[in-house]
N, C-alpha and C positions, 0 to 999 in steps of 0.2 A: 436474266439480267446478270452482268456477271459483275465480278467482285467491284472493279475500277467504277463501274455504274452506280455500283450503290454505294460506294464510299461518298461520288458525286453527288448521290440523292439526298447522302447523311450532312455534308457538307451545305450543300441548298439549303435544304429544311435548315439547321442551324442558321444559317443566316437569315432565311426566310421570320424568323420564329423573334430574329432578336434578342437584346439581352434585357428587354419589358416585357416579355415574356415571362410565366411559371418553368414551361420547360423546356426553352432555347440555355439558359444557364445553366443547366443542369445535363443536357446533352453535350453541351461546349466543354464541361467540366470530366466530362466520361469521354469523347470523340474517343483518346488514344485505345480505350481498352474496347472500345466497340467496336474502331478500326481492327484493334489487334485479332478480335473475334472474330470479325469478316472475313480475315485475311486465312485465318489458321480454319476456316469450318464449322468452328464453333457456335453454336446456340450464344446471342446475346446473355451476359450476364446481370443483370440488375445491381447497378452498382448505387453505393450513397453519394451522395455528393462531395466533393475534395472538401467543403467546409466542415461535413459533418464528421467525415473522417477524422480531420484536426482537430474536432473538438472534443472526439471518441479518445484520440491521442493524448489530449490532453489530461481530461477525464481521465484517464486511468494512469499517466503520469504522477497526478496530484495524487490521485488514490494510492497508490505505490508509497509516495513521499507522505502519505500521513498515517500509512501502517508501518512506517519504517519509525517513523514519530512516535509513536501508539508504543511499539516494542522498546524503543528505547526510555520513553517516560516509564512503561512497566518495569524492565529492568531495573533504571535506576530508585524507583519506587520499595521495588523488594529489595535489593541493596540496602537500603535503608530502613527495612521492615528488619531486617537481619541482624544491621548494625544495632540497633534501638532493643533485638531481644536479647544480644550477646551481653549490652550492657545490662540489660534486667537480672541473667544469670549470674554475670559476674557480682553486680550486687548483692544478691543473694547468695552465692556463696561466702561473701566476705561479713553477711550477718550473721550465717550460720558457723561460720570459722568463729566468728567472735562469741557468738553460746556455747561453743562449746571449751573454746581456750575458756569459758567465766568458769565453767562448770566443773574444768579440770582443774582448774587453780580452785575453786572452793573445794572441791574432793579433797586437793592436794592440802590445805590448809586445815582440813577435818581429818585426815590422818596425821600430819604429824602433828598437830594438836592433843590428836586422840593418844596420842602415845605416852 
């Protein structure tokens, strides 16, 4: 059979098969890469169908867009795990400055007293 026959035969069948068919839509939806495989010698490839492909596409689109969501909610998260301990430190610095400014002002007021 040569190539032009069986694209005829792929062609047929497709039509034959309809699109109430399980898999008249699903060959209709693949013809160009079956054709292309014909043409080029190739072993038929098992392809998915163009819906599922798009939904594959899509799928991992969304996927993409909610890890890219995911990093930026974590970023801005520690960002502000950051912000919240800088101020803890800062605070604490500013009690400890304050014990000890009391402590050197009582030294200081116990020496020259003491004198």
């Amino acid at each position: 059979m040569t190539k032009a026959a069986e694209i005829a035969a792929l062609d047929s069948f497709i039509a034959k098969l309809g699109t109430a068919s399980y898999l008249g839509p699903w060959l209709a939806d693949n013809r160009e890469a079956i054709v292309a495989d014909i043409r080029n010698d190739l072993p038929v490839d098992i392809l998915l169908p163009r819906a599922a492909v798009r939904k594959a596409e899509e799928t991992v689109a969304v996927a993409k867009q909610d890890a890219a969501r995911i990093v930026r909610e974590a970023q801005d998260r520690a960002q502000q795990l950051r912000t919240e301990a800088q101020a803890q430190c800062d605070t604490q610095r500013r009690v400890v400055a304050d014990i000890i400014a009391r402590h050197c002002a009582e030294a200081q007021r116990a020496l020259v007293g003491g004198r």
